[in-house]
Each structure stands twice: as structure tokens, then as C-alpha cells.
KOLPAMI-128191 format. One record per residue (C-alpha): residue in three letters; x, y, z. Coordinates in steps of 0.5 Angstrom, whole numbers, plus 2048, in hexadecimal, padded with zeros to 3 digits. Last residue first. Example, Ala and Ser with C-alpha at 12.3 -4.5 7.8 and 13.67 -1.06 7.14 Angstrom:
2
Ser81B7FE80EAla8197F7810
//
This chain:
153
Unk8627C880BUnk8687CA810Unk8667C8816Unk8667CD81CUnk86A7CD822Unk8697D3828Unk86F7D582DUnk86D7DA832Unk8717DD837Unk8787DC835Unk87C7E0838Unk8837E4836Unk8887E883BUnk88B7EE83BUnk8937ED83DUnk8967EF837Unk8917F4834Unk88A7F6831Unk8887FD82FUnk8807FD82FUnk8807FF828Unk87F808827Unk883808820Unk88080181DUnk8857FA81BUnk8807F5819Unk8817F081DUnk8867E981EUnk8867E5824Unk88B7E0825Unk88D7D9828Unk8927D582BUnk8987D982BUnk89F7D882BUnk8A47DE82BUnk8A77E2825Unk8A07E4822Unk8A17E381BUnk89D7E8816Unk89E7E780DUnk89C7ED80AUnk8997EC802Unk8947F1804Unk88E7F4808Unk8917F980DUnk8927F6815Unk88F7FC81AUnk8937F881FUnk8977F2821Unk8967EF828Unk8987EC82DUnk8987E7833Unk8907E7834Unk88F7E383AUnk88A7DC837Unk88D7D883DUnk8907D5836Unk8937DB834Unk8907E0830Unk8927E5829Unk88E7EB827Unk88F7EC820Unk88B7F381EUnk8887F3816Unk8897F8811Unk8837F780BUnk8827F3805Unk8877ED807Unk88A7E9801Unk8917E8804Unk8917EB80BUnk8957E580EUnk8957E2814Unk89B7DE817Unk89B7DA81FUnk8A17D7823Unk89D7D2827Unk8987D182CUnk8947CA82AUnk88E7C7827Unk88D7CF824Unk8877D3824Unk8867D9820Unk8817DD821Unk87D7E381DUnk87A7EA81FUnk8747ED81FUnk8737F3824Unk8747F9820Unk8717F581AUnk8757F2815Unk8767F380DUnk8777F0807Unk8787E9809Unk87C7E3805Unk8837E5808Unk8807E480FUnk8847DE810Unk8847D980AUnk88B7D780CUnk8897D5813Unk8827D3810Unk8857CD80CUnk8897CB812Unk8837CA816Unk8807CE81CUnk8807D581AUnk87A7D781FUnk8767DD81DUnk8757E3822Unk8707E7826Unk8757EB82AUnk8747EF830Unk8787F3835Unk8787F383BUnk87C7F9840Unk8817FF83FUnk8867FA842Unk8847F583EUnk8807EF83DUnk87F7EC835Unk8787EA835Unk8767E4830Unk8707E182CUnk8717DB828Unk8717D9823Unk8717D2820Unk86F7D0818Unk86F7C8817Unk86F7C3811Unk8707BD815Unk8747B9813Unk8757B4819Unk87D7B681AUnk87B7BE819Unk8767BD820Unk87B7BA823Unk8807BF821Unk87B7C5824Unk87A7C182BUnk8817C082AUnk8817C782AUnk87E7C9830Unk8807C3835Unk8877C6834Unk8857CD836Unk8817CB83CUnk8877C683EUnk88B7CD83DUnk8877D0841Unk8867CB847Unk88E7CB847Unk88E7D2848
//
């Protein structure tokens, strides 16, 4: 557990180091969500400065099935999203800095809703809510499997 959570804290300064020297940059990264039904990939953008954690998936119109977004924070605190501005349903999968998912709001209308998961977390993973979506829940795990930095031009 100790070796994850090294891992994690390792990620994001490794984001923040790369914020601290400004540099203009876009992370994905590709993702499984492993679950008793099986693995579950993901190719998700990474919101890993603040501008992008307000901004979130607010300025897409659409995701594919397997497109998603997530959200890295430098620490496991208590987390509030909002669905202001959205274009489409989303899930809001919450996970813990061993990278368990510890909850998750589901099926979330766009709107002027405000979210706040009542336990600490240090990251989440947003998609697009579709009928027929791997069901996620408390206890499934979340890895990194591939994580791409492209420059911003």
C-alpha cells in the first residue's frame, strides 16, 4: 500500500513540477477500471492544474464510450463537482490514494447541481453516463497504465 501511495504522490509532483516551470502541457493517459466483471479501459485527459478542475469536461460536447476524464488532486480531501455548463450526463467516480474507488454518483444530469462526496479523495473519474456502461463500484480499482505529455503549441 505504501508503494502506491508513493506512486501517486510521485504522479502529481511530477505534474506540478512541470506546472512550476511553466510549461504549457496536456497529460492523458490510458486507464483500466478492474472489476469483478473484468478490466475496463479508459483514455482519459488528465485535469492536473486548477484551471482545469474548474473547466473539467464542461467545454466538451461529447465523449466516446471509452473516453473520460481524470482529475488529480495533491491530496485526499473532501471533493465538490458541479454539473454547471455540462452538455451531457456524466458518472462521478471517486477514488482513494491506493487508487480504490470509494464511491460514486451516478447517472448526474447537466445543471446547476453542486456534488460533495462526504469522504476524502484524492482523485476522480468522470464519463459519459451510458446505459450498458461497465458498472463501477466501491472496492474496484483504478490503474494507470499508460500516461502520454504533449506540449501545448
Amino acid at each position: 500500500m505504501m508503494r502506491i501511495k508513493c506512486f501517486a504522490h510521485k504522479l502529481f509532483s511530477v505534474f506540478f513540477l512541470l506546472l512550476s516551470l511553466n510549461c504549457a502541457s496536456s497529460f492523458a493517459a490510458e486507464i483500466s477500471i478492474i472489476t469483478t466483471e473484468g478490466k475496463h479501459t479508459y483514455n482519459v485527459e488528465i485535469a492536473d492544474s486548477p484551471d482545469k478542475w474548474l473547466t473539467g469536461l464542461r467545454e466538451k460536447n461529447d465523449l466516446a464510450y471509452n473516453e473520460g476524464m481524470l482529475f488529480l488532486f495533491p491530496y485526499e480531501d473532501i471533493r465538490a463537482f458541479t454539473t454547471t455548463g455540462m452538455k451531457f450526463s456524466i458518472d462521478i467516480i471517486y477514488f482513494d490514494s491506493s487508487f480504490n474507488i470509494i464511491g460514486i454518483f451516478q447517472n448526474v444530469p447537466p445543471g446547476e447541481k453542486i456534488l460533495i462526496f462526504p469522504k476524502p479523495a484524492f482523485g476522480v473519474f468522470e464519463r459519459k453516463f451510458l446505459k450498458g456502461s461497465p458498472e463501477i463500484k466501491p472496492g474496484d480499482r483504478l490503474k494507470i497504465i499508460n500516461l502520454y505529455y504533449r506540449p501545448v503549441k
